[in-house]
Rosetta silent file (secondary structure, phi, psi, omega in degrees, C-alpha in Angstrom):
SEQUENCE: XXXXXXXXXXXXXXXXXXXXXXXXXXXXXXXXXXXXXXXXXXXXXXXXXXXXXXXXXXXXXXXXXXXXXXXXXXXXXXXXXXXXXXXXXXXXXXXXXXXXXXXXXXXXXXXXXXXXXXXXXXXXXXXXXXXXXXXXXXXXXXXXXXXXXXXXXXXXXXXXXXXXXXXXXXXXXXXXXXXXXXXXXXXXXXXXXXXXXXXXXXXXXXXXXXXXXXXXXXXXXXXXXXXXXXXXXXXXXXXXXXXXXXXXXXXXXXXXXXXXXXXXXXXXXXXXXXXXXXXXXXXXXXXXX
SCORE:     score description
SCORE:     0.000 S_00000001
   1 L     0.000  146.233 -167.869   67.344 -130.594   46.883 S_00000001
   2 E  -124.796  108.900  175.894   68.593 -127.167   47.729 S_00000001
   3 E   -71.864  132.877  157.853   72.958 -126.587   47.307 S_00000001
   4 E   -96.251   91.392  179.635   74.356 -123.938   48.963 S_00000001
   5 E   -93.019  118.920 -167.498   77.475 -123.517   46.970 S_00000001
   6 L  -142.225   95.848  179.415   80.199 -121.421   48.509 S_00000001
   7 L   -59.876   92.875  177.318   83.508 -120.616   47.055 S_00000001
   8 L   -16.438  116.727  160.246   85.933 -119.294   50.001 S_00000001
   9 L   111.963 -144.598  151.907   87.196 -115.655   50.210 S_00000001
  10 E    91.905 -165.033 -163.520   87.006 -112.975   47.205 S_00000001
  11 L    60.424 -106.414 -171.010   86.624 -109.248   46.476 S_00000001
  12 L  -111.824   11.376  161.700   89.087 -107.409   48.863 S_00000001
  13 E   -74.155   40.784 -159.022   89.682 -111.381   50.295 S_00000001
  14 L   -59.676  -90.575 -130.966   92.113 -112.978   48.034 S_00000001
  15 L   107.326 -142.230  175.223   92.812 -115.598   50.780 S_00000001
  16 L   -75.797  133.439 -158.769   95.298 -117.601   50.522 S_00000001
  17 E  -127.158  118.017 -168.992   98.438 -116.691   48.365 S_00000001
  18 L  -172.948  112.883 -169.807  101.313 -118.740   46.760 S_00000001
  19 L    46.192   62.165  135.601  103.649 -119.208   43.470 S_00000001
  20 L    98.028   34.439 -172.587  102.044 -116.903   41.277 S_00000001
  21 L  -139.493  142.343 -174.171   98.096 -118.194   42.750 S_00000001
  22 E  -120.264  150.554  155.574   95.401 -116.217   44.676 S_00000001
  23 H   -47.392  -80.028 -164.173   92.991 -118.289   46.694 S_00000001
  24 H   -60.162  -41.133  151.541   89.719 -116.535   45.654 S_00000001
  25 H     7.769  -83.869 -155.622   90.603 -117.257   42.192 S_00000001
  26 H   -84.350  -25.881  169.234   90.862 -121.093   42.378 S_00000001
  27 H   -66.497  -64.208  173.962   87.688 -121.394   44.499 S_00000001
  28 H   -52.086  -42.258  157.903   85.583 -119.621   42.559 S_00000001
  29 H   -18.592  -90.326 -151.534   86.676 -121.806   39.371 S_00000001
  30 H   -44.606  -89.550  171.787   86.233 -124.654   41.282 S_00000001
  31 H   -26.819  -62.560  163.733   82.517 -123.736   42.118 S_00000001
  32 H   -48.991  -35.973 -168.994   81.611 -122.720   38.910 S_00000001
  33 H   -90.099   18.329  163.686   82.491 -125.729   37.138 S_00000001
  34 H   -89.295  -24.386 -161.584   80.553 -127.616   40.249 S_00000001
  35 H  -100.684  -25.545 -172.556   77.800 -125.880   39.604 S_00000001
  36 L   -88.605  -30.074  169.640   77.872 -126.163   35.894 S_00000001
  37 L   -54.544  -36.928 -163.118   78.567 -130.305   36.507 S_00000001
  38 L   -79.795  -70.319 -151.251   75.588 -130.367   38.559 S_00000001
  39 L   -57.661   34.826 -178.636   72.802 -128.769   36.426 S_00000001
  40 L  -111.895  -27.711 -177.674   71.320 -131.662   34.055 S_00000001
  41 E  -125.344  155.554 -135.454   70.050 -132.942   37.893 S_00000001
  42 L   -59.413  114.122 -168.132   67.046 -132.148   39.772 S_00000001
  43 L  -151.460  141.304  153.747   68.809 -129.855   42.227 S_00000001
  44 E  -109.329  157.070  168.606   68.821 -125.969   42.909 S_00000001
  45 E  -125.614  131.731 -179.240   72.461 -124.272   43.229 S_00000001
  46 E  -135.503   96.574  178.524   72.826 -121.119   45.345 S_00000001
  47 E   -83.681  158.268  150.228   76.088 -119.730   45.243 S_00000001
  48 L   -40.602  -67.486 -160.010   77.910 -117.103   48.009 S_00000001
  49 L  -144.158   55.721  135.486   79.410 -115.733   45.001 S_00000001
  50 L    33.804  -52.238  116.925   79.363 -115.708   41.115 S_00000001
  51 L    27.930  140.007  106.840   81.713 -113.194   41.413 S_00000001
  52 L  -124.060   95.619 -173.306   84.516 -111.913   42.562 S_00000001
  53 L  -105.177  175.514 -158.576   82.971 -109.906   45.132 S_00000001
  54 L   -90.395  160.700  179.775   83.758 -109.202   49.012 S_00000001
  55 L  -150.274   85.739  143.414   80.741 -111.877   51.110 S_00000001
  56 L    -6.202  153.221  168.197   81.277 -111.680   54.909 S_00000001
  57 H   -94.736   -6.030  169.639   80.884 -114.708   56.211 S_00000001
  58 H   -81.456 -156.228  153.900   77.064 -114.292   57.899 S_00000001
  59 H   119.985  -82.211  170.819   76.754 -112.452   54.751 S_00000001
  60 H   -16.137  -89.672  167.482   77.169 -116.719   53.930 S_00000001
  61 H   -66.991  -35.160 -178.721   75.099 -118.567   56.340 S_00000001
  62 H   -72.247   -8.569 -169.137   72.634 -116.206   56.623 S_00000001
  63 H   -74.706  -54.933  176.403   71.943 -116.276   53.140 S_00000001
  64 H   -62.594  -33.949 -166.025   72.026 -120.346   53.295 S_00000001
  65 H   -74.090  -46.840  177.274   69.990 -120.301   56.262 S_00000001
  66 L   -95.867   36.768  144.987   66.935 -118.250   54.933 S_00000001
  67 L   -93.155  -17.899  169.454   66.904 -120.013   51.287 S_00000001
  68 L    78.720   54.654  174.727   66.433 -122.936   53.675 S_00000001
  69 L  -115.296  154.201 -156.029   69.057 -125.201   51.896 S_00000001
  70 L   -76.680   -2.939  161.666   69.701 -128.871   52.573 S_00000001
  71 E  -155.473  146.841   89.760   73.471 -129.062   52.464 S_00000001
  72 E   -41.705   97.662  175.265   76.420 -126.107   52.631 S_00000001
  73 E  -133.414  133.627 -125.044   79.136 -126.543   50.939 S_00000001
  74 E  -109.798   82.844 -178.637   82.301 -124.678   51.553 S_00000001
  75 E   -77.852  162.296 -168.447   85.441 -124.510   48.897 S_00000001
  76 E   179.112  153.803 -170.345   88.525 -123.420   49.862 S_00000001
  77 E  -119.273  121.166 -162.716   92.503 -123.903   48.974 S_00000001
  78 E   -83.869  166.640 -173.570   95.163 -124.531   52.258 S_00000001
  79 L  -158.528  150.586  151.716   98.163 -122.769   53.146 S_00000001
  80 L  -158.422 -107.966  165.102  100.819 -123.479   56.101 S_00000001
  81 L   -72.336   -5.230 -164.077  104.222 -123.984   55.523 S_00000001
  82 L    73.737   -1.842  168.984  105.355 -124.574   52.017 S_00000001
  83 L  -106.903  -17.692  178.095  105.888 -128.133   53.220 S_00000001
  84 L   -96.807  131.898 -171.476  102.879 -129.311   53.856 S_00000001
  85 L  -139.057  174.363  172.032  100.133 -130.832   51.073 S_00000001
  86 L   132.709 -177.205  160.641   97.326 -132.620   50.501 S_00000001
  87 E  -151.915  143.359 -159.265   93.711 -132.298   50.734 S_00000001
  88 E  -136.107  110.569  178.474   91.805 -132.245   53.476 S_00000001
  89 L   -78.931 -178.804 -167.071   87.955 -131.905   54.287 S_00000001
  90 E  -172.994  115.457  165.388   86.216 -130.610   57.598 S_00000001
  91 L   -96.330 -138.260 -174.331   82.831 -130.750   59.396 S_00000001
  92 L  -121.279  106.868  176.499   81.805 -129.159   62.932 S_00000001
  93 L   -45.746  -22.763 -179.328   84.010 -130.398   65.497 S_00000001
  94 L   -86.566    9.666 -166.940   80.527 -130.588   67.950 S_00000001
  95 L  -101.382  137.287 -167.130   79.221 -133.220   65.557 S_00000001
  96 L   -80.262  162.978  167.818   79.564 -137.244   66.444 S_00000001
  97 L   -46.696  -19.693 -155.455   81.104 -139.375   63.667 S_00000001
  98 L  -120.761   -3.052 -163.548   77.872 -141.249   62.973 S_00000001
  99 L   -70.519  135.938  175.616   75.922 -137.967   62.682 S_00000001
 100 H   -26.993  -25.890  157.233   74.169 -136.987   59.038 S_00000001
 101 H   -32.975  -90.910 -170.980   76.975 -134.606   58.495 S_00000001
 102 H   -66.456   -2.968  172.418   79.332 -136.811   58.740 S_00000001
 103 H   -61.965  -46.575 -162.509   77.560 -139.508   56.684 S_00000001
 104 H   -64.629  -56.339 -178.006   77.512 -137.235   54.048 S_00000001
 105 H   -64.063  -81.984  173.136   81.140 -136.239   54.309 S_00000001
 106 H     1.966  -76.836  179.342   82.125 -139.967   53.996 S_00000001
 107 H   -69.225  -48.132  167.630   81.017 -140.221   50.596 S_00000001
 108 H   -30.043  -61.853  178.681   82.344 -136.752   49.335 S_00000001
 109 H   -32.610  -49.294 -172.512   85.585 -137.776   50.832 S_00000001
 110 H  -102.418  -16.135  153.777   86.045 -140.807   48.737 S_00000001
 111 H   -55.839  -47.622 -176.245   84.468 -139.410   45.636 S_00000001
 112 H  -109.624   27.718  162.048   86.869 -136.850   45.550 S_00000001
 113 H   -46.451  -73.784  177.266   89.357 -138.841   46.776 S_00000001
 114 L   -44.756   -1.206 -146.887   88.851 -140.939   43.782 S_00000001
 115 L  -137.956  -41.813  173.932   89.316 -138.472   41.291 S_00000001
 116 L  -113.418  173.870  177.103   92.455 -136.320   42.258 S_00000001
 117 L  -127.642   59.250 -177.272   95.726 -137.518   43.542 S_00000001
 118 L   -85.738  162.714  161.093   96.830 -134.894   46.075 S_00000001
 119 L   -26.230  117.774  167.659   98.115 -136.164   49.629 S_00000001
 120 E   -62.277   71.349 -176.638   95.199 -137.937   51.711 S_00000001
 121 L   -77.203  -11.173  159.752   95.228 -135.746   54.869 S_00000001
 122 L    80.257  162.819 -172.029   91.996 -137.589   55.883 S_00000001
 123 L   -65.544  121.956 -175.079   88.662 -136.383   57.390 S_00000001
 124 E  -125.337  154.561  168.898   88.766 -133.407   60.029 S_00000001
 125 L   -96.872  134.189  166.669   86.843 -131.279   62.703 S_00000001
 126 L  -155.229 -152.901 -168.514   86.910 -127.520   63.334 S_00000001
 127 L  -136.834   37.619 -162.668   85.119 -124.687   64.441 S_00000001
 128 L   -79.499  141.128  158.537   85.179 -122.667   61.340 S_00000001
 129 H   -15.818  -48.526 -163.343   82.121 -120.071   60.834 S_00000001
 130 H   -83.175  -18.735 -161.981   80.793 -121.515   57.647 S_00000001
 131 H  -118.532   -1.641 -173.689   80.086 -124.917   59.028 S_00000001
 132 H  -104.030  -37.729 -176.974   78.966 -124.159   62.397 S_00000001
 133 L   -77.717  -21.475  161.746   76.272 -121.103   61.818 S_00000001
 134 L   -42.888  116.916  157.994   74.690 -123.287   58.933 S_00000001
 135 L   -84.567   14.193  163.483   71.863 -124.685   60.189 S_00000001
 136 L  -110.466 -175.943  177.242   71.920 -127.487   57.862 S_00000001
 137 L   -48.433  148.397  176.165   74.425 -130.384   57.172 S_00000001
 138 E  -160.465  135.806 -167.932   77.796 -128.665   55.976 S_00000001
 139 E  -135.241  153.464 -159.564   81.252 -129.485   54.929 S_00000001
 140 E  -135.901  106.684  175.430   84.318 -127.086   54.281 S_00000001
 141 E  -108.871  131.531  162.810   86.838 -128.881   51.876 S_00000001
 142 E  -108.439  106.901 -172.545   90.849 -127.704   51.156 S_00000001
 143 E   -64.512   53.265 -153.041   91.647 -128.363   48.007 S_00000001
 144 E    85.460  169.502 -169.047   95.750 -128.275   48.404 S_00000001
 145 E  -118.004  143.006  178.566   97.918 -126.186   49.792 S_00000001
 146 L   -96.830  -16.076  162.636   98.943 -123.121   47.365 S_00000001
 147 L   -75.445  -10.767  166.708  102.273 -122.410   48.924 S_00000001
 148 L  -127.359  143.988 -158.363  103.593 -125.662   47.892 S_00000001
 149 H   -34.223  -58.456 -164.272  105.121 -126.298   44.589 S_00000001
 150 H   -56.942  -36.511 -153.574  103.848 -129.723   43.907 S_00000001
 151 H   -85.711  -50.602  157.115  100.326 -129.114   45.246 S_00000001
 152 H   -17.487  -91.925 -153.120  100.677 -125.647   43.071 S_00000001
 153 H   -51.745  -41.705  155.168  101.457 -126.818   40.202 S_00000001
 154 H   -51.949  -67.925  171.280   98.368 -128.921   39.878 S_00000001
 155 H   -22.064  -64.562  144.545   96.315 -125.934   40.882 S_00000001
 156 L   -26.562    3.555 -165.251   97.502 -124.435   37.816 S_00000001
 157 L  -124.246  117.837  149.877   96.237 -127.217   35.176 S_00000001
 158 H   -39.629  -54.956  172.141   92.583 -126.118   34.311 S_00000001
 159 H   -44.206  -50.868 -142.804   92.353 -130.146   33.643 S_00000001
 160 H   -91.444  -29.814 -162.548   93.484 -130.837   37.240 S_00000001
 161 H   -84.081  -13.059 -170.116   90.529 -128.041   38.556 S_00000001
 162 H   -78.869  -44.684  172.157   87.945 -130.003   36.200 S_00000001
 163 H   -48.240  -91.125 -152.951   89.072 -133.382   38.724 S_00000001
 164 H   -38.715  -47.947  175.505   88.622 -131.597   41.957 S_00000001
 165 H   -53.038  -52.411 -148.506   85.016 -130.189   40.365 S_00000001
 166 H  -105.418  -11.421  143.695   83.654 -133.681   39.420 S_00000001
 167 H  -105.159   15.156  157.065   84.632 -135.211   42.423 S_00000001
 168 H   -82.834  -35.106 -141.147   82.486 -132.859   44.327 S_00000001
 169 H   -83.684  -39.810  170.428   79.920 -132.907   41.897 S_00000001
 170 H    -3.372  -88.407  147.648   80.182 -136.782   42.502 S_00000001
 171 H   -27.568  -83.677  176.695   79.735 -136.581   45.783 S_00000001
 172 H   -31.858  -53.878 -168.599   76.780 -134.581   45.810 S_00000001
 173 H   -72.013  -38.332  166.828   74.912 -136.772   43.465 S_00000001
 174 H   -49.656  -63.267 -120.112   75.989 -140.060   45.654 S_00000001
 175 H   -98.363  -26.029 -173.926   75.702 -138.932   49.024 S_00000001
 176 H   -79.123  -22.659 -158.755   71.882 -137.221   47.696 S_00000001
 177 L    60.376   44.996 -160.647   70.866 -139.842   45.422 S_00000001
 178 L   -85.742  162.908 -166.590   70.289 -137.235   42.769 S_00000001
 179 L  -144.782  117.814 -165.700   68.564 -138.305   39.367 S_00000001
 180 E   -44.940  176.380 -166.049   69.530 -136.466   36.262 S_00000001
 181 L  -114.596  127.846 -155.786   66.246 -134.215   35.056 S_00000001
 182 L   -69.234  176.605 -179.205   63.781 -135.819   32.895 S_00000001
 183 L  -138.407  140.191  162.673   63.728 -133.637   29.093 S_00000001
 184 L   -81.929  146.724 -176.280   59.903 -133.832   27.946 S_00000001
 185 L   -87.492  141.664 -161.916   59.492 -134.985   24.061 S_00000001
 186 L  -110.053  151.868  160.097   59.142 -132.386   22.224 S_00000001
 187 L   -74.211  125.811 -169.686   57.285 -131.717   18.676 S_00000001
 188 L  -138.449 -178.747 -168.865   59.856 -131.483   16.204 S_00000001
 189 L   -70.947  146.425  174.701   59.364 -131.986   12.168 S_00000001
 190 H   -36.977  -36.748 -153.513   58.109 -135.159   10.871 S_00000001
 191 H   -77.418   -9.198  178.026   61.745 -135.746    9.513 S_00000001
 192 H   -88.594    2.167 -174.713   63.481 -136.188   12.849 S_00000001
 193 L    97.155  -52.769 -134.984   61.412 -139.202   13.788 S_00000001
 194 L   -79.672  -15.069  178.410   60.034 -138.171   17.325 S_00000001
 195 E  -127.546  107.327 -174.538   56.405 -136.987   15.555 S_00000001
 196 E   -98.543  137.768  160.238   54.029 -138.319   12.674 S_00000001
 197 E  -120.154  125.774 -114.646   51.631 -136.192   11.555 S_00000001
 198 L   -89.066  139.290  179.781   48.039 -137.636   11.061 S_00000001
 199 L  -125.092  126.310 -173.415   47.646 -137.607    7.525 S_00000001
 200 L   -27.737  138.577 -175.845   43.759 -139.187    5.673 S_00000001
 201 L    90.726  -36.436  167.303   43.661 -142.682    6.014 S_00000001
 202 L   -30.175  115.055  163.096   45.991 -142.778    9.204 S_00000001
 203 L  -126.598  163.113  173.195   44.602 -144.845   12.286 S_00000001
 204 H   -71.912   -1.687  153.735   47.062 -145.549   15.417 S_00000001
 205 H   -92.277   -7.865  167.725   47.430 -148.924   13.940 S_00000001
 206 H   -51.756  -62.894 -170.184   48.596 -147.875   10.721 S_00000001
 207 H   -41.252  -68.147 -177.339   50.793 -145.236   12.956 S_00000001
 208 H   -43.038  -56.740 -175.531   51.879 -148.221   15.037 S_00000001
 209 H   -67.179  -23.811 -173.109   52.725 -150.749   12.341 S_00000001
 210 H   -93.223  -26.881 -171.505   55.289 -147.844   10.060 S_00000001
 211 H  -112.892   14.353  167.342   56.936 -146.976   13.230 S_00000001
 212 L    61.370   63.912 -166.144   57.308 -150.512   14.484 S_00000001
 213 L  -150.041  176.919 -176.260   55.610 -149.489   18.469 S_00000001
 214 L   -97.149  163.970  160.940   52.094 -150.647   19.773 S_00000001
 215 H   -93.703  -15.678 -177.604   48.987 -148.335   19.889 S_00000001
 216 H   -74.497    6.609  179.339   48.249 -148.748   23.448 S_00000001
 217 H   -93.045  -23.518 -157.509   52.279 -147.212   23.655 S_00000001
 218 H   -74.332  -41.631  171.456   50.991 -144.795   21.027 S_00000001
 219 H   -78.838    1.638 -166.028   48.083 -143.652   23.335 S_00000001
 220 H  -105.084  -61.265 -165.845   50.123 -143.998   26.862 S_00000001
 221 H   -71.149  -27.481 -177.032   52.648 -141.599   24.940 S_00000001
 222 L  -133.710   37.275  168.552   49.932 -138.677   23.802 S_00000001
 223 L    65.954   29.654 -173.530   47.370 -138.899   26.569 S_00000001
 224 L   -73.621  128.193 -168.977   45.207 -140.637   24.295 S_00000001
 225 L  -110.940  -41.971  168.544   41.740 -142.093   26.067 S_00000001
 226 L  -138.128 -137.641 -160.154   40.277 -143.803   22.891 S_00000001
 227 L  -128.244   28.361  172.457   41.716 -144.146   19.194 S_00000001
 228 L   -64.513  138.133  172.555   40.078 -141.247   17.373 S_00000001
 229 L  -156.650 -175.235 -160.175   42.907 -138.800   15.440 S_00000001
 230 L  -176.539  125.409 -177.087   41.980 -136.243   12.570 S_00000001
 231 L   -43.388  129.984 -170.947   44.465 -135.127    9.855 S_00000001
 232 L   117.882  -61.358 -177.088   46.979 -132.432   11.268 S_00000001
 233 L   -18.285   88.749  162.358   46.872 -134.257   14.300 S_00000001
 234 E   -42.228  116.505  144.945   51.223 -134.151   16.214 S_00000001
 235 E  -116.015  131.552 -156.104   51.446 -137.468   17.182 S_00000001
 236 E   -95.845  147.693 -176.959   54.493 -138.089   19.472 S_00000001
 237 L  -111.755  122.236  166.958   56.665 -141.434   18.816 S_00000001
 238 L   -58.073  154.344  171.538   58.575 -143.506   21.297 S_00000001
 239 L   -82.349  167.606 -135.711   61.922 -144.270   20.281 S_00000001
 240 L   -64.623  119.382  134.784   62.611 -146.036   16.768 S_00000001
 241 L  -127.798  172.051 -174.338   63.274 -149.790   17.427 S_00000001
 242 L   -86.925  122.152 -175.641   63.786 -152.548   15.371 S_00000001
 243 L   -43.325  130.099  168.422   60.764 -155.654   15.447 S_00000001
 244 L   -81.708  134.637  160.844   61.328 -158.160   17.358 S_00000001
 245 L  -125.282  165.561 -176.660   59.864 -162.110   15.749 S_00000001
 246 E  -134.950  131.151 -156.574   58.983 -165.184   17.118 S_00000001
 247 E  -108.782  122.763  176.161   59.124 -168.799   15.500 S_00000001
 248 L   -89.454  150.596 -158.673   56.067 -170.979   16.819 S_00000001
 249 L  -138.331  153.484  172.113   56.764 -173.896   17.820 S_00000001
 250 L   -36.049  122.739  157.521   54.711 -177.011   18.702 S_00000001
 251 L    79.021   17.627 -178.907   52.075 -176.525   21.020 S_00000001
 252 L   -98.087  145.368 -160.690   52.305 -172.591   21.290 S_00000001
 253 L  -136.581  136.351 -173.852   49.309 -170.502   21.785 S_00000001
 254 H   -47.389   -5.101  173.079   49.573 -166.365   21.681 S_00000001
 255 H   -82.629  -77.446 -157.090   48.914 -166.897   25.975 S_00000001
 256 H   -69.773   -5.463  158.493   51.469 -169.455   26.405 S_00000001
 257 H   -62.444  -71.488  172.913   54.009 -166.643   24.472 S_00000001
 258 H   -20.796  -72.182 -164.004   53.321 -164.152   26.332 S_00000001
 259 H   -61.629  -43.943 -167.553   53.478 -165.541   29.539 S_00000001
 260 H   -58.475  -64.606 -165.420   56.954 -167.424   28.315 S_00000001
 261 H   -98.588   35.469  150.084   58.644 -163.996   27.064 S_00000001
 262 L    68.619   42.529 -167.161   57.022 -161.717   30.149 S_00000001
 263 L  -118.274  116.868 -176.027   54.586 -159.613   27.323 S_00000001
 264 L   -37.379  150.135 -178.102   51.653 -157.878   28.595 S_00000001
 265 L   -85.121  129.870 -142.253   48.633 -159.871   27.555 S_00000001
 266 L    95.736  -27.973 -175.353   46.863 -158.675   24.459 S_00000001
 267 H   -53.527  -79.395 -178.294   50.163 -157.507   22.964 S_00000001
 268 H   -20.664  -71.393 -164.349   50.678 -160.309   20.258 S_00000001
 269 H   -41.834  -36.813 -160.921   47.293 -159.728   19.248 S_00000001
 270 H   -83.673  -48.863 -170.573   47.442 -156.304   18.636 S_00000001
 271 H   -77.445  -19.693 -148.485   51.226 -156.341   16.662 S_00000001
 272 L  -127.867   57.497  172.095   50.145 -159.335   14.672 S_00000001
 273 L   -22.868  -39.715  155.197   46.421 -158.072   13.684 S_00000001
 274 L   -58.499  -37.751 -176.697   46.400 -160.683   10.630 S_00000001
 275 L   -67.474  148.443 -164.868   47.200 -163.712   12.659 S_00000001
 276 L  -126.994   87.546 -146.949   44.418 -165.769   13.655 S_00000001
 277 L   -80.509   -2.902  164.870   45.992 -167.103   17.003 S_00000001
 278 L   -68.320   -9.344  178.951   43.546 -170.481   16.491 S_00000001
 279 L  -129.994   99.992  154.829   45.667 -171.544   13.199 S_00000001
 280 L  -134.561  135.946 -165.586   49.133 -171.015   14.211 S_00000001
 281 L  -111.599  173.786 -169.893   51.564 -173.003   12.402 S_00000001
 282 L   -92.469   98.779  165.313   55.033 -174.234   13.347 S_00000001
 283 L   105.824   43.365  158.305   57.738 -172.229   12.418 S_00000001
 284 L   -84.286  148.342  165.263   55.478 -169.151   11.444 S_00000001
 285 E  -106.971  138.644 -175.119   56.808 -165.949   12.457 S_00000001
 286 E  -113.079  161.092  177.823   55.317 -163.706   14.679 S_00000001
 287 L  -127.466  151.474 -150.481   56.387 -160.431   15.634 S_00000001
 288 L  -121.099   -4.734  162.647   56.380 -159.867   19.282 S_00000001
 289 L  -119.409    0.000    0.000   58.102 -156.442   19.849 S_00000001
């Protein structure tokens, strides 16, 4: 998925202005820590502005438009009267209620609903630049009003700007179905666990049995095709568990485990190399993980 992240105003923009707070400021915050919330999942982020530099607004969409990205989204801090609060989002007034847009917006809305407790001013339509020349899905949210004290005063709490970030960041990941980014295992010294190194005498069932794992996990885990390994040899380890055993009971047969506790077939065999599953005795232990 490709974010278009775009923090309202800046440069020779301040924006909106009120009890000792500039607009361009509190947006860009706000975006940075959205952006920085975001990156452990598989996403790109393409901000307007890093910055605080002046951005037109095609300067904006056109920028969104030819990176080709799948949602635009537009922060930004309210102003009216000094009486008025709240927070309020806003999609393209030519768009129906049921439209992807507004699907989308749904679920921002009550993520970051969920997360700060400014005035509910509820879901809106307009005809602002940012949400209309975007050719993709797009939402414009105001994040309080900075002329009034209460709404202020939040604004002012770093803590209060990390809520407003994380229920966007929320949002995004909800409304996308985003899935954190996988980390590959890496070779790291014998002593941290995650790697044995093949030493004479080593086979993957040796390997298997000291690290309590199977070998067909051991060969699944290092691209292995049959069970040849040769001193030197990085072998990567799933992580450490503890053995699982099993007390046989009358009438139990290494098939009739399996199938009872859902264990690929062959497994027993394989963990419990000694056992002779044709003499199994009653209240032997086996181990079955």
């Amino acid at each position: 998925m490709k974010l278009y992240l775009d923090p309202g105003h800046g440069g020779t923009d301040p924006g909106a202005q009120g009890n000792g707070l500039v607009e361009k400021v509190l947006t860009l915050a706000i975006a940075l820590k959205i952006r920085d919330l975001l990156k452990d999942y598989n996403l790109d982020v393409r901000m307007s502005r890093t910055t605080d530099k002046t951005v037109t607004l095609p300067q904006r969409t056109d920028d969104a438009n030819k990176w080709g990205a799948d949602y635009f989204l537009s922060i930004h801090i309210n102003a009216f009267n000094g009486k008025a609060n709240g927070y309020e989002d806003f999609i393209h007034d030519k768009l129906s209620n049921t439209s992807e847009t507004a699907k989308i917006r749904n679920v921002m809305h009550a993520e970051i609903i969920k997360l700060v407790d400014f005035n509910n001013r509820g879901k809106k339509k307009a005809n602002f630049h940012v949400i209309r020349e975007s050719k993709m899905p797009a939402m414009l949210t105001e994040n309080g009003f900075i002329d009034n004290k209460e709404d202020a005063a939040k604004l002012k709490q770093d803590s209060y700007l990390n809520k407003i970030a994380q229920g966007h960041a929320n949002g995004i990941v909800k409304a996308f179905n985003l899935k954190k980014k996988s980390t590959p295992v890496k070779d790291t010294p014998k002593s941290s666990g995650n790697v044995h190194t093949v030493v004479k005498g080593d086979t993957l069932w040796s390997i298997s049995q000291k690290y309590n794992t199977t070998v067909s996990k051991l060969k699944q885990l290092n691209g292995l095709k049959d069970d040849l390994i040769h001193p030197g040899d990085k072998i990567k380890l799933p992580g450490a568990s503890k053995p699982v055993y099993y007390t046989i009971e009358k009438g139990d047969t290494f098939w009739g485990i399996e199938k009872k506790k859902k264990i690929k077939h062959g497994t027993l065999q394989e963990l419990n190399p000694n056992v002779n599953p044709k003499w199994l005795k009653i209240g032997q232990k086996i181990r079955i993980k």
